[in-house]
Structure formats: C-alpha cells, structure tokens
KOLLO-451505 format. One line per 8 residues: number of its first residue (from 1); their letters; for each residue x, y, z of C-alpha. Coordinates in steps of 0.2 Angstrom, whole numbers. Layout:
N
NUM	a	X,Y,Z | ... .
This chain:
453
1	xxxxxxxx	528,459,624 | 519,446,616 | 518,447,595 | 502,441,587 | 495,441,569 | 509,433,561 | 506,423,544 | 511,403,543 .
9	xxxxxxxx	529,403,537 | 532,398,519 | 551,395,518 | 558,393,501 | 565,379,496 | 583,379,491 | 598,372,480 | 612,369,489 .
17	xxxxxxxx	623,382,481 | 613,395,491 | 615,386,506 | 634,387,505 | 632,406,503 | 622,409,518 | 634,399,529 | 649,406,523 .
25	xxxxxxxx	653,418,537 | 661,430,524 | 655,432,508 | 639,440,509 | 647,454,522 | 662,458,509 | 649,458,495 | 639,471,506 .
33	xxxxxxxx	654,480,509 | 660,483,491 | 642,488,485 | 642,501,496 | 627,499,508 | 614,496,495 | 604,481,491 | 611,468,476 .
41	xxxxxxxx	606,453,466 | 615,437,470 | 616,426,451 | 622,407,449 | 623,403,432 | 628,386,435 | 611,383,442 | 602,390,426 .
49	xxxxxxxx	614,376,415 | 606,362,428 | 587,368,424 | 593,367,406 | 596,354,407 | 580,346,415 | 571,354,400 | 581,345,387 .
57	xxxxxxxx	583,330,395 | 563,329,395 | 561,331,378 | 575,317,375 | 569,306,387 | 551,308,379 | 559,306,362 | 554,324,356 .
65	xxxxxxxx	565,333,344 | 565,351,350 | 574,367,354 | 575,378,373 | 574,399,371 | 577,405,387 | 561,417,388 | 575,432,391 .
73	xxxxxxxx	562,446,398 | 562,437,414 | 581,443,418 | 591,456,410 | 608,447,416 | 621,442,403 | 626,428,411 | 611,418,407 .
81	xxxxxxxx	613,422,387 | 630,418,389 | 624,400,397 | 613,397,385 | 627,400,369 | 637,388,380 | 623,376,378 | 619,376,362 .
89	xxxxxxxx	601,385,368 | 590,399,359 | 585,414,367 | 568,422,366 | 569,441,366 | 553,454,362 | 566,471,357 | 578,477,347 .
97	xxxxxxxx	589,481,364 | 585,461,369 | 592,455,351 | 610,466,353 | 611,461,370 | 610,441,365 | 620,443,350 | 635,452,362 .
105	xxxxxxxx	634,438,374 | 637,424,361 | 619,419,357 | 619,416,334 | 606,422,325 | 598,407,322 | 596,403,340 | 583,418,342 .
113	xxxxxxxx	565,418,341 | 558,435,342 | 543,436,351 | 531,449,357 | 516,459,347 | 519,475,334 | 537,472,331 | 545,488,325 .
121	xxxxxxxx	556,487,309 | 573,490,316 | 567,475,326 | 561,466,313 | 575,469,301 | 591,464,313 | 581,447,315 | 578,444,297 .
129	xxxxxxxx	597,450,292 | 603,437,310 | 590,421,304 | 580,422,318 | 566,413,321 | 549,428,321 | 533,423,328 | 524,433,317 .
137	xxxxxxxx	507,441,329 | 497,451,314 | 493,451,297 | 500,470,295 | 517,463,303 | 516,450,290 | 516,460,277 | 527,471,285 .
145	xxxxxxxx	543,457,283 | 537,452,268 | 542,469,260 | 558,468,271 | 561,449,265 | 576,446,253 | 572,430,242 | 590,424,242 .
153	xxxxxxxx	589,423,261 | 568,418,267 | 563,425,284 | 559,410,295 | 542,413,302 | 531,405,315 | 513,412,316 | 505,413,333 .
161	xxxxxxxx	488,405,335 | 474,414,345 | 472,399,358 | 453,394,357 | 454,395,378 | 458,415,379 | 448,420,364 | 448,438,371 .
169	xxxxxxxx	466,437,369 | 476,453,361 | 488,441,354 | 490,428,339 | 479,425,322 | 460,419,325 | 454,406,312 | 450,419,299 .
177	xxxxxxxx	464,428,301 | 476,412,300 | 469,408,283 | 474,425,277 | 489,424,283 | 490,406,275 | 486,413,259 | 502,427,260 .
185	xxxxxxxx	514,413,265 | 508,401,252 | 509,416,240 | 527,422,246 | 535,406,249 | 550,409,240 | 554,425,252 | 546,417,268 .
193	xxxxxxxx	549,401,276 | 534,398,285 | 542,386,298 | 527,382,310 | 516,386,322 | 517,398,340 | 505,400,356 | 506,405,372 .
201	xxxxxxxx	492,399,387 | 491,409,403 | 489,398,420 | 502,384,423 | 489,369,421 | 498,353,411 | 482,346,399 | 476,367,391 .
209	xxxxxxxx	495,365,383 | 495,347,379 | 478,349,368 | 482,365,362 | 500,359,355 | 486,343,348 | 479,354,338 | 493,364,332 .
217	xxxxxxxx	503,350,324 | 487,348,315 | 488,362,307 | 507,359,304 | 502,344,296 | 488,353,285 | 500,367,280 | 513,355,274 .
225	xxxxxxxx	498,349,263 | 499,367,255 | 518,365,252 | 523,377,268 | 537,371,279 | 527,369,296 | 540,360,304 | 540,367,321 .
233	xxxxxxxx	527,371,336 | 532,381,351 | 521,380,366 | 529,395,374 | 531,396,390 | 523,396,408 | 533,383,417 | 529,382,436 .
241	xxxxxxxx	538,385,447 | 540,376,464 | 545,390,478 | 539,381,494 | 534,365,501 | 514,359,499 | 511,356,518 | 515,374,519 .
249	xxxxxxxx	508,383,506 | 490,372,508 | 491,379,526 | 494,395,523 | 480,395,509 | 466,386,522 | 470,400,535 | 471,416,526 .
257	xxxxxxxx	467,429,534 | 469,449,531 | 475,454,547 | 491,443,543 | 494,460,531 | 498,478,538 | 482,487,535 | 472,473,531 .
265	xxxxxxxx	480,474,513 | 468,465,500 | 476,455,486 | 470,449,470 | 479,435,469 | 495,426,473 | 507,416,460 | 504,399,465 .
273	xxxxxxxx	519,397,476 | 519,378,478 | 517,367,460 | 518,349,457 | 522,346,443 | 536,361,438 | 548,367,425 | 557,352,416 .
281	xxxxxxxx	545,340,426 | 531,349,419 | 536,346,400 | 538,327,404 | 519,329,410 | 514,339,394 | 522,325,383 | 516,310,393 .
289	xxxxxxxx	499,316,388 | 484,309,381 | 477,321,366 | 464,307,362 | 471,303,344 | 480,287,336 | 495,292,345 | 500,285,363 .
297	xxxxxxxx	503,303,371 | 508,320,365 | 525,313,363 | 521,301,351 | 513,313,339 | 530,324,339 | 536,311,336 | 527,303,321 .
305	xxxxxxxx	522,317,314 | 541,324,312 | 536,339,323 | 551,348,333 | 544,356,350 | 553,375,354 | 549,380,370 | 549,398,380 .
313	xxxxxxxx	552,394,399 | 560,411,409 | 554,410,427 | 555,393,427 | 574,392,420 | 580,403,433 | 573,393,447 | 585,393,462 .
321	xxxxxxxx	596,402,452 | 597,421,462 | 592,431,477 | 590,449,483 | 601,456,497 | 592,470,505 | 606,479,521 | 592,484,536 .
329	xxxxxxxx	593,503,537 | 584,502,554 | 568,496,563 | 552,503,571 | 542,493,585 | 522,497,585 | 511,488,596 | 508,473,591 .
337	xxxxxxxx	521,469,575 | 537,480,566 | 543,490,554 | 557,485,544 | 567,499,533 | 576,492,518 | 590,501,508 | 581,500,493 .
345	xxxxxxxx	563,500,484 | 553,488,481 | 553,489,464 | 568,478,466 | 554,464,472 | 542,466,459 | 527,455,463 | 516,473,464 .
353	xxxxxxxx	515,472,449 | 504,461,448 | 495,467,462 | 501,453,472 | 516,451,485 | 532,441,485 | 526,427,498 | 545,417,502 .
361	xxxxxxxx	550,421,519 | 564,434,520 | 574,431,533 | 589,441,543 | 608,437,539 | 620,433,548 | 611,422,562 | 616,429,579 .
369	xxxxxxxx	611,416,591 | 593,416,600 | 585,433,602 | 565,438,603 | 554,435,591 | 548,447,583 | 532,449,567 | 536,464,556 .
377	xxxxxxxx	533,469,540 | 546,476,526 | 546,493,518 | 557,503,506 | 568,519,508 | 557,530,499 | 545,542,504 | 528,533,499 .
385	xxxxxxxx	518,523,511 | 514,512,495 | 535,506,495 | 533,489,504 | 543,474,499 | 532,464,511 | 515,469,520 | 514,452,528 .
393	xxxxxxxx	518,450,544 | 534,441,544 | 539,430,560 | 557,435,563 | 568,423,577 | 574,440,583 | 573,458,583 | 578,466,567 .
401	xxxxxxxx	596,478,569 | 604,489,558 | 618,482,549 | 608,465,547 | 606,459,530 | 588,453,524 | 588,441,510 | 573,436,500 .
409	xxxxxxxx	575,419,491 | 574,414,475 | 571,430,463 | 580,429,451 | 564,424,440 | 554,441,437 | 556,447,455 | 573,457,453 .
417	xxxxxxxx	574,466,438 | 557,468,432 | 553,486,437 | 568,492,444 | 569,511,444 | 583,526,448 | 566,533,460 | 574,546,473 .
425	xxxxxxxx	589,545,461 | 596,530,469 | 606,518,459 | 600,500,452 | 606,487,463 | 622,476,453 | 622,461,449 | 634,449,458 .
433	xxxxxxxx	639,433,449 | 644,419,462 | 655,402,460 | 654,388,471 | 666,377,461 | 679,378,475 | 682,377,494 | 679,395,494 .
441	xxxxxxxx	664,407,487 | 669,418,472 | 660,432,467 | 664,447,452 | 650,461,446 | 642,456,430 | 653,465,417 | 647,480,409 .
449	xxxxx	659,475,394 | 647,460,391 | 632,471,391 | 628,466,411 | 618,479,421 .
C-alpha cells in the first residue's frame, strides 16, 4: 500500500562520536540489554568540553575577559559539572539541591552563580557561606542577604536588570527599583560586593543582546562612580542551537501542513531548529557588534571599559552531546500511516512542554537492509492518547519491528530530563556515559556515588 502525508525529513546533524556509536554493531544492543528493555540516555562529556571550549575561545579570540556557567537546569547529569570543574568553568544552578549537586561533582564555590527568582534562605545562605556569585532578582531578596551577610566575608552580588524589550517580564529590577537597590548596596558595601550587572533576553536574535549588554556596562560604569564594584555583566544565556541543515528546515517551514501531524495536531510554535549563527559562534557575532558608541564593536567596550563578560549557555553547551534510546514495544498499521509503541513516555522527550514537538527525525536502529517504507507516528506506553513522543508523520525506510531500537538525536539539551516522571510507576531512564577514546565504545551508568540520576 502506498503511504502518504508524510512531513519533509529534517535529519539532525551530527558529531562524529555519535556516528561511531550507531555503527558499532554492538554497543547500543548490550546497552539495551543491561537496562533491561527500557529506554536510556546516551552522554558524551568529551563533546560538552569541545563546546566549552568554542565559548571560551570566542571570548579570547574577541579579547573579552570573561567566565562560562554551564546553565545546569538544562541537564541533571553529573558528568557535565564534573567537565566544567575540569575546566576551570562555573555552573549556574537555580536550587538548593542544584548547588550540593555542583559542589559533589567538584564544582568551588566561587564558580557558581545562583540564578532564578524568590531564592529561599537555605538557598541563599549555602551560596553566601560557598562565595557564589547571586544574581540578586528583588528588593525583598536583597535585603533578605543583606541580614544573612557576614562583614568579614561580603556576598558577591549581581543585580538583574528588567531588559527594556520584555518590559512585562516577572524578572529583574525596573529603573526605579534598580536605584533602590543601588542605594542598599551603596549603603551596605562593607557586607555586599555588588560585583555587576545580570539579564536574560528570551528569542535567540544576536543585536537585542548586544545593545542590551551596551547599556549595561553603562551602568557598571555609573555604579563604579558610586564606589560599588560593577565589574562584571552576564548576558545569560539563549545560545542557539543548530539541530538541522537550512535546505531542510526552510522547506519544511514553506510546506507546512497540518495533515503531516496525526489528528491534524495544532502547534504553537517550534524552536527554531536550523540557526546561523549558534552557540560559541553566536558569542563571536554578539561581540563583533556595532553598539554605536566610541568603541569599534561590543568587544571593544569589554574591553576598554575593564568589563568581564559571564555567560549562561545550557542547551547550547550540550549540543551533540546525548541522545535517547527508545526499545519499539510493537507497531500498528492504520490506513494510510503507523503507529509506533515506545517503552517509555514522552516525558522523557519533553518538547510538550512547550506546547511544541521534538522535530529531528527519529530513526530505527540496527539498519536491516531494504524494507518498505513506511510513515508513522511515535507514542508512549501509557494509557493517555495525549503520550506521544512524535505526532509527525515520520517516513521510515522500513516497517517498524519489535526489538528495533528508536533513536532521537541530539537531546541532551532539555529534551531528556526535563519532565521525566515515575507515571505508571515505571522507572527513569539511566544515564549511560560513552567513551570513544579507543578502538572500541565504552560505556558505564552515571554513578549514583557522584550524585548521577
């Protein structure tokens, strides 16, 4: 029978640590094996090191003094706190759990920036007694560490700025509240170090960050004048992140259609799958701006001014850097397109979230020569008709068996972690830690004795 209604293919683009893995006629079936029949999380923390990387080297290259925090919400894996210690990088965490977690896995004190609005005390008070870095949402929170404050040893503060393009935004200080706050810091100096400057734009567009950091180290600059610190802006994060190729995500954006979902399934949105520039690439393009001052580019007035830039990437540091192994508990041909069965939910895919889906093709492992093709979509084990990892239409090069193993490509940023739940009273998938060094593919569980899920 003929199949209709599939969507354009978006395949993912790839580092080649992956592609050793899906050839390796072994290591993915043993993996599958010793699980136990459930789905699992595939981690290459050499890959996060060479992202890193990119972002360091742009703000060298750039001439920026600065500082990387791994944006840690985006994957609670111990491996990449653990990379980031070996690094010399900082970790951003939002929680009291995040904090301990970073600490265990070799991350000092003074590499955290604590993020997030409302902190609580406990929160609050591990990062003063650890010298982490607070971006400080609130003038309640502010007073709030100022009575926790120990003059011998000043917290180191930043305070987040309300950015001028989300004015509507629950987060950061508005101009009248950022004198306030001014005023406490000026007032309390010798039990806060008032080190800067924080913001955080939604979106992934390059020039919004570039004149927003502009203005920022223009206050620096004015708060130095008051006798504070302001040494420091952070940018946050929002890094894009490349997943496919442009010819094939401009296509599949130019022929949209709804009958390409089951149901005729409406989306708000999609995450921009395709982006030019992205993650360390994207910095360089933030820097190389023009902020229409006496300075060349954005670069130049980090520079000149003696600012240091602190960034927040998470998705974007863990691009390439893991996938999601779902086993096929069986398959259900309707008239014109399939039904896929995963073991698992897909809350272990979590673009829903967002009221979106997760658009790099899944595909079928191990390849078993020429077969007919076949469209189908992807659902969970559970019970609820709303469990689907993909309502796309999905070409497949063959019929889907049970036994096959369907992968989805690059996940590690958000997708695989995010909303995982026991639902059904099934377990979370583990996390599987992969080496490439060699000839052959190594693999262990993340260790439960370094705080690993």
């Amino acid at each position: 029978m003929e199949v209709t209604q599939a969507a354009h293919p978006l395949p993912a683009r790839e580092p080649e640590w992956v592609r050793r893995v899906y050839a390796d006629p072994a290591a993915l079936g043993d993996i599958a094996d010793a699980v136990g029949g459930g789905p699992f999380h595939v981690l290459h923390p050499d890959q996060f090191t060479v992202n890193l990387a990119g972002f360091v080297d742009a703000m060298v290259t750039a001439g920026v003094d600065g500082k990387v925090y791994f944006g840690k919400k985006a994957n609670k894996a111990a491996c990449w706190p653990r990379a980031c210690a070996g690094a010399n990088a900082g970790v951003d965490v939002a929680s009291a759990p995040e904090l301990v977690h970073a600490l265990a896995n070799g991350v000092r004190g003074e590499d955290l920036v604590v993020t997030g609005p409302a902190k609580t005390d406990d929160l609050l008070w591990l990062a003063a007694r650890h010298r982490g870095l607070i971006a400080v949402d609130a003038l309640d929170e502010l007073d709030r560490l100022v009575a926790i404050a120990d003059a011998a040893d000043p917290v180191r503060i930043l305070l987040r700025v309300l950015p001028a393009s989300n004015p509507h935004s629950r987060f950061g200080f508005d101009d009248a509240e950022l004198a306030l706050a001014l005023d406490r810091c000026v007032e309390h100096r010798a039990r806060i170090t008032m080190e800067g400057f924080s913001f955080h734009l939604t979106g992934y567009a390059v020039a919004p960050r570039a004149w927003q950091a502009s203005d920022v180290i223009d206050r620096c600059l004015a708060a130095r004048a008051r006798g504070l610190a302001a040494t420091s802006v952070s940018i946050g994060g929002g890094f894009a992140v490349d997943y496919v190729g442009e010819t094939a995500w401009q296509e599949f954006l130019r022929d949209y259609r709804d009958d390409w979902f089951h149901t005729g399934k409406k989306f708000s949105g999609f995450y921009p799958y395709h982006a030019d520039p992205a993650g360390g690439e994207m910095l360089s393009a933030i820097l190389a701006s023009s902020v229409a001052s006496q300075h060349a580019d954005l670069a130049a007035k980090f520079a000149q001014t003696e600012t240091r830039l602190l960034i927040e990437p998470g998705r974007a540091m863990l691009d390439g850097c893991g996938f999601t192994v779902f086993p096929v508990l069986g398959y259900k041909q309707r008239e014109e397109y399939g039904f896929i069965t995963a073991s698992g939910l897909s809350l272990s895919l979590s673009e829903q979230w967002f009221a979106s889906e997760y658009l790099p093709d899944p595909f079928l492992w191990p390849q078993r020569g020429t077969g007919v093709p076949t469209n189908a979509c992807v659902g969970g084990s559970s019970c609820l008709e709303s469990d689907m990892l993909s309502w796309r239409k999905i070409r497949f090069d063959r019929v889907p068996r049970r036994g096959d193993l369907l992968i989805y490509p690059n996940t590690a940023g958000y997708q695989m972690d995010s909303n995982e739940s026991e639902f059904h009273q099934l377990e979370l998938p583990p996390k599987i830690v992969v080496t490439t060094a060699s000839d052959r593919i190594g693999w262990r569980w993340e260790s439960a004795r370094r705080g690993g899920m």
